[in-house]
DSSP file (Angstrom, degrees, kcal/mol; ACC not computed):
  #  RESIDUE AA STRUCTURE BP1 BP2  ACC     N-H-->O    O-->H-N    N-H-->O    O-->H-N    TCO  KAPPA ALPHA  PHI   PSI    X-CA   Y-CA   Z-CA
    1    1 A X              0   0    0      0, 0.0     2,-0.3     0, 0.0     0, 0.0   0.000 360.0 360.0 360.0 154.6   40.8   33.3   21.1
    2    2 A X     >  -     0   0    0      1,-0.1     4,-1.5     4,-0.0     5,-0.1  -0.690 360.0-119.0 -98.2 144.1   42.6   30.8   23.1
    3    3 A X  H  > S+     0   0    0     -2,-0.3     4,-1.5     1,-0.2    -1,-0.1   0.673 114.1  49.7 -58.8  -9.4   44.7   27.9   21.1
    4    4 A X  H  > S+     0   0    0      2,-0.2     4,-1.4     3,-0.1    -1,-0.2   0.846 112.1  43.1 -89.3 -45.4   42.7   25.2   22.6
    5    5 A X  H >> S+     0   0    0      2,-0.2     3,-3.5     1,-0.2     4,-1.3   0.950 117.1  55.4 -49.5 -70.0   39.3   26.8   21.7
    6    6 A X  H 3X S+     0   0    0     -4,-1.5     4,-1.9     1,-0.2     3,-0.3   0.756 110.6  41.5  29.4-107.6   41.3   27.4   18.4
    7    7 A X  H 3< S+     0   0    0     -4,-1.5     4,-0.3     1,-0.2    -1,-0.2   0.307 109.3  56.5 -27.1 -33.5   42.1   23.9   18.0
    8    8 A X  H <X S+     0   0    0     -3,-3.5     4,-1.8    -4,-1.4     3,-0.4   0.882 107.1  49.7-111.3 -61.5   38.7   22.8   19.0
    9    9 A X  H >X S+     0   0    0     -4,-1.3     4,-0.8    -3,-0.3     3,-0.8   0.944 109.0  54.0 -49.4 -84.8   36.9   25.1   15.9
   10   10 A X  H 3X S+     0   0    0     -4,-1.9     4,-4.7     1,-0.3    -1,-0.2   0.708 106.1  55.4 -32.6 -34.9   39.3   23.7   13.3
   11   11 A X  H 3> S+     0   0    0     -3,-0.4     4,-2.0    -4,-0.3    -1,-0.3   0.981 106.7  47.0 -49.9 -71.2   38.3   20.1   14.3
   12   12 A X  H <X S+     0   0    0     -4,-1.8     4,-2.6    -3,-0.8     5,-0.3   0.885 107.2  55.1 -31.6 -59.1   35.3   20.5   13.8
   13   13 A X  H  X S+     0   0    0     -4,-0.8     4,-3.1     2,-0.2    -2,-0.2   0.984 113.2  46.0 -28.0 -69.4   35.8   22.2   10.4
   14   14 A X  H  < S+     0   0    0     -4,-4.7    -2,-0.2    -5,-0.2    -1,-0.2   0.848 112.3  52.5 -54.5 -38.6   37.6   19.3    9.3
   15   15 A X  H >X S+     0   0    0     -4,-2.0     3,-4.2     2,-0.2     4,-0.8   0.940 110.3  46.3 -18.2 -82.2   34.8   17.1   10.9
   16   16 A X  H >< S+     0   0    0     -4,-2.6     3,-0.7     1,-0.4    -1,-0.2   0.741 114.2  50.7 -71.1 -43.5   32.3   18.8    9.1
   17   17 A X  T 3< S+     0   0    0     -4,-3.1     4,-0.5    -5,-0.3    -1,-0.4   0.471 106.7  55.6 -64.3  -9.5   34.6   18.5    5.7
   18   18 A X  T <4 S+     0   0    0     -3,-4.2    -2,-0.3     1,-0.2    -1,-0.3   0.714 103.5  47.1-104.4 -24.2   35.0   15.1    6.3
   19   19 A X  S << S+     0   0    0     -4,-0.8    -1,-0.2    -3,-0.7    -2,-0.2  -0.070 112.6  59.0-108.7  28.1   30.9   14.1    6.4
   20   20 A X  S    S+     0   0    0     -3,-0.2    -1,-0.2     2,-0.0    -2,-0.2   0.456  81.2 113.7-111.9 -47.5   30.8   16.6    2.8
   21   21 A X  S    S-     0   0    0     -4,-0.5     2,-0.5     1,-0.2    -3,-0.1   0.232  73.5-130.0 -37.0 146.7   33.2   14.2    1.3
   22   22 A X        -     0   0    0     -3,-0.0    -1,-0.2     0, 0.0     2,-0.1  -0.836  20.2-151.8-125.3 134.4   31.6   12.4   -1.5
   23   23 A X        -     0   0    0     -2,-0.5     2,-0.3     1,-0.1     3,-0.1  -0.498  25.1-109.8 -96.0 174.6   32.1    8.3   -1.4
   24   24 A X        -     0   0    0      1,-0.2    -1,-0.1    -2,-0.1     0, 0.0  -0.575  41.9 -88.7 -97.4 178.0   32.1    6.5   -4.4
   25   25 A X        -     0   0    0     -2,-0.3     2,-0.3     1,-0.1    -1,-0.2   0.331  27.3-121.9 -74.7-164.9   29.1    4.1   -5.4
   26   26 A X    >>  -     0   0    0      1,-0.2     4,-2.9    -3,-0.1     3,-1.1  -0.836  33.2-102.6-143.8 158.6   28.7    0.8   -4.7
   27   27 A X  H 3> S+     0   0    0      1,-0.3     4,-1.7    -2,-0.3     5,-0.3   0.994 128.7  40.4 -70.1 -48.0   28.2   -2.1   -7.9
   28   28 A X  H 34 S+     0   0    0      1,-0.2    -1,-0.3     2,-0.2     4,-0.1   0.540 109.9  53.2-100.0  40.9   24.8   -2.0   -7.2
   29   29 A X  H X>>S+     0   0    0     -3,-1.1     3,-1.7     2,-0.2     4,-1.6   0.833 114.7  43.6 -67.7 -62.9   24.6    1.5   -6.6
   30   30 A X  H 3X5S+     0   0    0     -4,-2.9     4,-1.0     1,-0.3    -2,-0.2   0.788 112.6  55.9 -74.9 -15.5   26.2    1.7  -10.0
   31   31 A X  H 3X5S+     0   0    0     -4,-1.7     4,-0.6     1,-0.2    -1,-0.3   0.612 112.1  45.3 -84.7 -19.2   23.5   -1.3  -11.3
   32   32 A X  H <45S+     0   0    0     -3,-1.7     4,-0.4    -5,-0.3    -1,-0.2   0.632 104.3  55.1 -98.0  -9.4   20.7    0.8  -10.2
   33   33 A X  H  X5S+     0   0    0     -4,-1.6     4,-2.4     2,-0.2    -2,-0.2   0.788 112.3  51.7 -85.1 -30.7   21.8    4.3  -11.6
   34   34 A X  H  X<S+     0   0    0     -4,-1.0     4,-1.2    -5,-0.5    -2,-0.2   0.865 107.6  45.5 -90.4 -21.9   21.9    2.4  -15.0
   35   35 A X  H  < S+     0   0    0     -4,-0.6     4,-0.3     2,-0.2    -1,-0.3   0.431 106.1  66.9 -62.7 -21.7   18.5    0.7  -15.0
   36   36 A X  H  > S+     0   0    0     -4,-0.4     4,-0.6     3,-0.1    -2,-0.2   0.988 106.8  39.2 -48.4 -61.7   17.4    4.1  -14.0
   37   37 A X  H  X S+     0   0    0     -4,-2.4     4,-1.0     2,-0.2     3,-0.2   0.686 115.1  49.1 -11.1 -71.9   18.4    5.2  -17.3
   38   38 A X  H  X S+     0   0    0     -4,-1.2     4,-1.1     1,-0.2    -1,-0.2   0.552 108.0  51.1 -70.2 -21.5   17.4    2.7  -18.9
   39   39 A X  H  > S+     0   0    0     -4,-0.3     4,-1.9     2,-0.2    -2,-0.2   0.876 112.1  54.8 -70.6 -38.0   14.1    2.6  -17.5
   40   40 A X  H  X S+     0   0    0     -4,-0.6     4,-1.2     2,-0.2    -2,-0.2   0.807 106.2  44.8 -64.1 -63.4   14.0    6.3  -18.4
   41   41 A X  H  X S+     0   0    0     -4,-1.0     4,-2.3     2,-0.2     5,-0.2   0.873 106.8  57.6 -59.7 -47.7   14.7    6.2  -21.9
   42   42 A X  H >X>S+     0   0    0     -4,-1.1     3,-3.0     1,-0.3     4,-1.1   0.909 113.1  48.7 -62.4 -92.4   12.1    3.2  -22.4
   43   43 A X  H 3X5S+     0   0    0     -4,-1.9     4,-1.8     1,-0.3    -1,-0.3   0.487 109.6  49.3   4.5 -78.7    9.6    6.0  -20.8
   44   44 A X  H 3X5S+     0   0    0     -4,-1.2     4,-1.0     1,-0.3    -2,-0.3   0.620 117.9  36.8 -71.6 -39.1   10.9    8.7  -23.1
   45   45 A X  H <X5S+     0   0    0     -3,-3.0     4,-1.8    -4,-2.3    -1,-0.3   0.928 118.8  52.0 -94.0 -20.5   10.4    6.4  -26.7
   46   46 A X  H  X5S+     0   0    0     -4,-1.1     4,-1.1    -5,-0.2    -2,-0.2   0.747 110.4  44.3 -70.4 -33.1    7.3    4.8  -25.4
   47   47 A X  H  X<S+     0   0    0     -4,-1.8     4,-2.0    -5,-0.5     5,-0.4   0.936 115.8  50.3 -80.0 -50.8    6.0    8.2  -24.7
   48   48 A X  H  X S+     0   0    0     -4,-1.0     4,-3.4     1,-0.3     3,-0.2   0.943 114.7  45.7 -40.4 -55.0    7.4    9.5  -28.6
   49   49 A X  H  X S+     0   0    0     -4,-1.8     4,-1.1     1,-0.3    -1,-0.3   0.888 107.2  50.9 -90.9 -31.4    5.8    6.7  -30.2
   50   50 A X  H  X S+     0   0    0     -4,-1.1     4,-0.7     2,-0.2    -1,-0.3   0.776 112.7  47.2 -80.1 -22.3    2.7    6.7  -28.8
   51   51 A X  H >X S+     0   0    0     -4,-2.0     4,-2.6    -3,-0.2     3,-0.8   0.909 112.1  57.8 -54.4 -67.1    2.3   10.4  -29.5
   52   52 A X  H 3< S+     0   0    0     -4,-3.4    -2,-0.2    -5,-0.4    -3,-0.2   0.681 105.7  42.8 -32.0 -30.5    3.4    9.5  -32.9
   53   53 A X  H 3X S+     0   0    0     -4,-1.1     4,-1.0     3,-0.2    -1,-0.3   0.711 111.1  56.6-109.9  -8.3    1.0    7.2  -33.7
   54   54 A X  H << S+     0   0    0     -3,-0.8     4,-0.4    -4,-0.7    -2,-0.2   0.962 117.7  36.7 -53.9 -64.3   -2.0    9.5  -32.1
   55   55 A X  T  < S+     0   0    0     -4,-2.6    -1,-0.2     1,-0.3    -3,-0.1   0.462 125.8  39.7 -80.6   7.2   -1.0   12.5  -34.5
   56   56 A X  T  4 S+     0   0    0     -5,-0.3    -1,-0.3    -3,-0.2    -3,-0.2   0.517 116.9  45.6-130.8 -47.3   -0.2   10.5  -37.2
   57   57 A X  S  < S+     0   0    0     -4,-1.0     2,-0.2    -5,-0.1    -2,-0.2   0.080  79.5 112.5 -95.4  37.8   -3.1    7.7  -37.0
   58   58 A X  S    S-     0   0    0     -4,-0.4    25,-0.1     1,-0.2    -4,-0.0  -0.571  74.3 -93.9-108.4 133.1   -5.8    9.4  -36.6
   59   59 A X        -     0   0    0     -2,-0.2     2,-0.4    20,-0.1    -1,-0.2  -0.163  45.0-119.5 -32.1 142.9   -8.9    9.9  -39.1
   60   60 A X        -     0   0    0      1,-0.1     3,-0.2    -3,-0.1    -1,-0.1  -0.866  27.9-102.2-101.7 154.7   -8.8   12.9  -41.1
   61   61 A X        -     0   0    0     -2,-0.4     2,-0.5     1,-0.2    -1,-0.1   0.010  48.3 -82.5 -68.1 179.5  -11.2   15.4  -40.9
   62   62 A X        -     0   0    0      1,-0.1    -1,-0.2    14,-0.1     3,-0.1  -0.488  37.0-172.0 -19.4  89.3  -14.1   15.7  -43.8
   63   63 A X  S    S+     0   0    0     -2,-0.5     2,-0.3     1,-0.2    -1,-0.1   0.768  71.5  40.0 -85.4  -2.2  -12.6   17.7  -46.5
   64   64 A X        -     0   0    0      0, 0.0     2,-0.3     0, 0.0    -1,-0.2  -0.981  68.9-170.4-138.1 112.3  -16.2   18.0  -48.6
   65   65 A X        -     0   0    0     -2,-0.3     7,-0.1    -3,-0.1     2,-0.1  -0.797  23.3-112.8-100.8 167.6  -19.5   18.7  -46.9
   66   66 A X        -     0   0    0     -2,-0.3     6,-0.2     2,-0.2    -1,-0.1  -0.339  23.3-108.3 -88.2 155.3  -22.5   18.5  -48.4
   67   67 A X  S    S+     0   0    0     -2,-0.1     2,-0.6     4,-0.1     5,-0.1   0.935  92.3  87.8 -53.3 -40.7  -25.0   21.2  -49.1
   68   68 A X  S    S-     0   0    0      1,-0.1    -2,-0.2     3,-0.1     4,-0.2  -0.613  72.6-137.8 -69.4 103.8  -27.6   19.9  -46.2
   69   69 A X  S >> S+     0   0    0     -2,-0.6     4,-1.1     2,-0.2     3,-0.6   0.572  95.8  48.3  52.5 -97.5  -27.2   21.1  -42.8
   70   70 A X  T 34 S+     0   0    0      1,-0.3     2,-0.7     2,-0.2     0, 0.0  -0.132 108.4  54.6 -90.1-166.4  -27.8   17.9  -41.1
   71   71 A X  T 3> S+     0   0    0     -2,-0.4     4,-0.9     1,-0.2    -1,-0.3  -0.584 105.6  47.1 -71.3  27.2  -25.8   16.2  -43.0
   72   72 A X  H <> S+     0   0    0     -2,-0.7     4,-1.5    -3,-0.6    -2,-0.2   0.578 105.4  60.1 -37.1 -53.5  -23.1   18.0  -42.6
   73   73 A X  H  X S+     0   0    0     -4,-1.1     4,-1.9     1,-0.2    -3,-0.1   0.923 105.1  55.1 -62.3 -41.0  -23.5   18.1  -39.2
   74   74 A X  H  > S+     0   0    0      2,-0.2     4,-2.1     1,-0.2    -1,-0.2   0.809  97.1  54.8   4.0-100.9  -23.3   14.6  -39.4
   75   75 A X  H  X S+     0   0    0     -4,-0.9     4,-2.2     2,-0.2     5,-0.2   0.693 105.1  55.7 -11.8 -63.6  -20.4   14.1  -40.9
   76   76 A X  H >X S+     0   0    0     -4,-1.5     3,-2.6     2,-0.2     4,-1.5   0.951 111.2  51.7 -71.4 -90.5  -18.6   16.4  -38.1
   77   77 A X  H 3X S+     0   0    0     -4,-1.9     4,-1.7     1,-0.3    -2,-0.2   0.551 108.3  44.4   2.8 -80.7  -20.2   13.9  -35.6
   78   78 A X  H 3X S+     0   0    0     -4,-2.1     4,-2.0     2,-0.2    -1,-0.3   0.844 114.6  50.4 -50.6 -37.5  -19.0   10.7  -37.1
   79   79 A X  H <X S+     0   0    0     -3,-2.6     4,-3.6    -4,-2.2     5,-0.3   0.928 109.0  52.7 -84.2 -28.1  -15.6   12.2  -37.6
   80   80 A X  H  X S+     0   0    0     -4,-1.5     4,-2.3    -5,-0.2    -1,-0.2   0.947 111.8  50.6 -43.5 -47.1  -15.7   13.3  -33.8
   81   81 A X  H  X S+     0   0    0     -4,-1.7     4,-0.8    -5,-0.2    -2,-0.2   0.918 104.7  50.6 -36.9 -75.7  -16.5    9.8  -33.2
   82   82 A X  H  X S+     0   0    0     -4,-2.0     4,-3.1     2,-0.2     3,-0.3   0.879 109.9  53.4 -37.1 -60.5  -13.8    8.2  -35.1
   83   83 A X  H  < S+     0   0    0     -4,-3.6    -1,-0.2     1,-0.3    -2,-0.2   0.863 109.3  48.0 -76.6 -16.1  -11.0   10.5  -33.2
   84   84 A X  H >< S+     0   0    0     -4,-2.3     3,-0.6    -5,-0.3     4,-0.4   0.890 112.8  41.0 -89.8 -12.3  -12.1    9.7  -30.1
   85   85 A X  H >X S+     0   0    0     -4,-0.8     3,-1.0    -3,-0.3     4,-0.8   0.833 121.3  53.2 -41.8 -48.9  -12.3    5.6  -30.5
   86   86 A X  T 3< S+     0   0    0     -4,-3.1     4,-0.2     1,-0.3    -1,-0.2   0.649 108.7  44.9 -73.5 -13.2   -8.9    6.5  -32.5
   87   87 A X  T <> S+     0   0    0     -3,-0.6     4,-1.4    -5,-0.2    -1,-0.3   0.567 100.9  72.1-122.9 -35.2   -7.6    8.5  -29.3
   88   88 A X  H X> S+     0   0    0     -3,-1.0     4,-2.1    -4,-0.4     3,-0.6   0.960  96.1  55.2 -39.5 -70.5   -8.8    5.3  -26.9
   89   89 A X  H 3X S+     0   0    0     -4,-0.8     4,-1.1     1,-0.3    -1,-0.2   0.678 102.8  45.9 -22.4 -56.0   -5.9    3.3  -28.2
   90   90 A X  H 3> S+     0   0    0     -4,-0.2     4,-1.5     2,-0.2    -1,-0.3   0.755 113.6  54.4 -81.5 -20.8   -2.8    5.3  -27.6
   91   91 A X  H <X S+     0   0    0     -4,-1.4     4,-1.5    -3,-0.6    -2,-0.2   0.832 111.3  40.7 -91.6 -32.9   -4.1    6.1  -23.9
   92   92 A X  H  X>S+     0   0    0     -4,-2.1     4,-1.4     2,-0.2     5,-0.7   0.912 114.4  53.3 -78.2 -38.0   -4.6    2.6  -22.7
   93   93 A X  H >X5S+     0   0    0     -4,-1.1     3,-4.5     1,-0.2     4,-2.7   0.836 112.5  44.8 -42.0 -80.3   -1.6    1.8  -24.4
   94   94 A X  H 3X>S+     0   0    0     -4,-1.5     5,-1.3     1,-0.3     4,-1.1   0.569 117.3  44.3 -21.6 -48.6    0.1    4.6  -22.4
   95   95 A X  H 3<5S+     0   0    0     -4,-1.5    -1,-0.3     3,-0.2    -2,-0.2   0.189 110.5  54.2 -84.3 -17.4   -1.3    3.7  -19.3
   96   96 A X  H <<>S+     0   0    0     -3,-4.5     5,-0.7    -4,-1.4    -2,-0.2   0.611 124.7  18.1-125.9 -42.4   -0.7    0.2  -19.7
   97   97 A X  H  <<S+     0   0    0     -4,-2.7     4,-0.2    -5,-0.7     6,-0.2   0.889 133.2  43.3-108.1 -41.6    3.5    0.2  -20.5
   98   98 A X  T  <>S+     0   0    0     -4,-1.1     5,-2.8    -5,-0.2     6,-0.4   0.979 126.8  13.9  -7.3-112.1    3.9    3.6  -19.1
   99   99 A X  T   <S+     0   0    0     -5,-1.3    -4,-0.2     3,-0.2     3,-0.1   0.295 125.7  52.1 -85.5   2.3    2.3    4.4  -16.1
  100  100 A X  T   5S+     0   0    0     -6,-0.4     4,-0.2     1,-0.2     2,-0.2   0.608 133.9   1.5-108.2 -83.3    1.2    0.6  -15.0
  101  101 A X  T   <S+     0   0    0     -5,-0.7     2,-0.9    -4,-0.2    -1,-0.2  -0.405 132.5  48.8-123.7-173.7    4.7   -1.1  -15.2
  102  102 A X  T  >5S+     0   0    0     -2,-0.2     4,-1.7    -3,-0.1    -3,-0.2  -0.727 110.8  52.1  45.1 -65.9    7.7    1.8  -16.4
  103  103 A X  T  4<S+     0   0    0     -5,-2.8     4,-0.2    -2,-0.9    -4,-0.1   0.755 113.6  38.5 -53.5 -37.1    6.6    4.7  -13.6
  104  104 A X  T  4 S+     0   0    0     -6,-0.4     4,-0.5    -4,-0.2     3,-0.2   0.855 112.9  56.9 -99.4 -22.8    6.6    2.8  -10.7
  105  105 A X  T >> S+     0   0    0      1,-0.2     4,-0.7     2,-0.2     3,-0.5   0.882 115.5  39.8 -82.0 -37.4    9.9    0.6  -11.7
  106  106 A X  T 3< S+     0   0    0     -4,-1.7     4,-0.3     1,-0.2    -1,-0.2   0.400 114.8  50.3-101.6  21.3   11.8    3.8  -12.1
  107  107 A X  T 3> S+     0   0    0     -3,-0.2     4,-0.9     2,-0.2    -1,-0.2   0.457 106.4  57.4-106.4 -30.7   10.2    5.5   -9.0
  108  108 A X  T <4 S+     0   0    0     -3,-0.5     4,-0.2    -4,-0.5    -2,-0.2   0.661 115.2  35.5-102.9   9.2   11.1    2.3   -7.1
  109  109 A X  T  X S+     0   0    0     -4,-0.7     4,-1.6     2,-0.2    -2,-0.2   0.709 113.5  60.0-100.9 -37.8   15.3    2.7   -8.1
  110  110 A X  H  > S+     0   0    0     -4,-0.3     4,-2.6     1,-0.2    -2,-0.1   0.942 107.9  41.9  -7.7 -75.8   15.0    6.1   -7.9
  111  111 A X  H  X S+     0   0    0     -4,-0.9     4,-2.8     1,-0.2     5,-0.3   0.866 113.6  49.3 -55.3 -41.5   13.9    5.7   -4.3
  112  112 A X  H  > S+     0   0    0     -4,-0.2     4,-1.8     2,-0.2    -1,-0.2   0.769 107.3  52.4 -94.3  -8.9   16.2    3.4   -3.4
  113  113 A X  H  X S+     0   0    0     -4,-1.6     4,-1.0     2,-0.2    -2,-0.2   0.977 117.0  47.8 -58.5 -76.2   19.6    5.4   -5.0
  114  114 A X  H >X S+     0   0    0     -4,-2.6     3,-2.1     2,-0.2     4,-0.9   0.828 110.8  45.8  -6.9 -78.8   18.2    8.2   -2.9
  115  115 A X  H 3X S+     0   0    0     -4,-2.8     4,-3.6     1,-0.4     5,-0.4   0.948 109.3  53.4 -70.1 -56.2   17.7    6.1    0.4
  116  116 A X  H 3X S+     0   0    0     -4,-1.8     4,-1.1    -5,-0.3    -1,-0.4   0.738 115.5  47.0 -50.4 -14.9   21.3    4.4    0.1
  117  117 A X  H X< S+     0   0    0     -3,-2.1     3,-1.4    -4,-1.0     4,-0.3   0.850 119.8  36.3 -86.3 -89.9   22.6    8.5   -0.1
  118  118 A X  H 3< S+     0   0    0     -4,-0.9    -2,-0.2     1,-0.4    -3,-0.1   0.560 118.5  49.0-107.9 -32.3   20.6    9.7    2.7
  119  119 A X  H 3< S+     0   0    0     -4,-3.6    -1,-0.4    -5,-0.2    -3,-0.2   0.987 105.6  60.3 -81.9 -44.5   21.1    6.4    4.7
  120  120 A X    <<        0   0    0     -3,-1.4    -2,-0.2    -4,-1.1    -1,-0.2   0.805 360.0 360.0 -39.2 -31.2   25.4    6.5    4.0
  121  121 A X              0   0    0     -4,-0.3    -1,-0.3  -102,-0.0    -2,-0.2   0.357 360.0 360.0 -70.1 360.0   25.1    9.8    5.9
């Protein structure tokens, strides 16, 4: 190869090394990675506890049925009942701190950490 052509590759290399190079953050770069976080975690016990108090608060089933049939069958009915009314609770809840105002807050720093990488480049 000829030393300018040469010359011309390594420039480019360095170029190329130079747009890899990794900047540092910005305060609110660094103010959004940490409400990311925090947003995250709040997710993560909100999701714990509300599973925690479904398996935990829940009716328990019948532990004595009766000789009759129907009522027995009953019984298994009403308790069906009970655990889903009991089951209502923990899903609007969920739905309500969760996925209504939690999901979308850390979807919309998410996005915008992202977009400040993709736009520096």
């Amino acid at each position: 190869m000829p030393p300018e052509e040469l010359n011309l590759k390594q420039q480019a290399d360095l170029t190329a090394q130079d747009d890899l190079r990794v900047q540092p953050m910005t305060q609110l770069q660094w103010a959004g990675v940490t409400l990311a976080i925090v947003c995250f975690v709040c997710i993560l016990v909100v999701t714990i506890l509300v599973a925690f108090d479904w398996v935990v608060g829940g009716p328990s089933p019948p532990t004595t049925l009766p000789g009759d049939p129907e009522q027995a069958q009953m019984r298994i009915e009403n308790w069906q009942a009970l655990r889903e009314a009991d089951l209502e609770r923990p899903k609007e809840l969920f739905n309500l701190v969760v996925l209504s105002a939690l999901l979308p807050l850390l979807t919309l720093l998410v996005g915008y950490l992202f977009g400040q990488q993709a736009g520096s480049r």
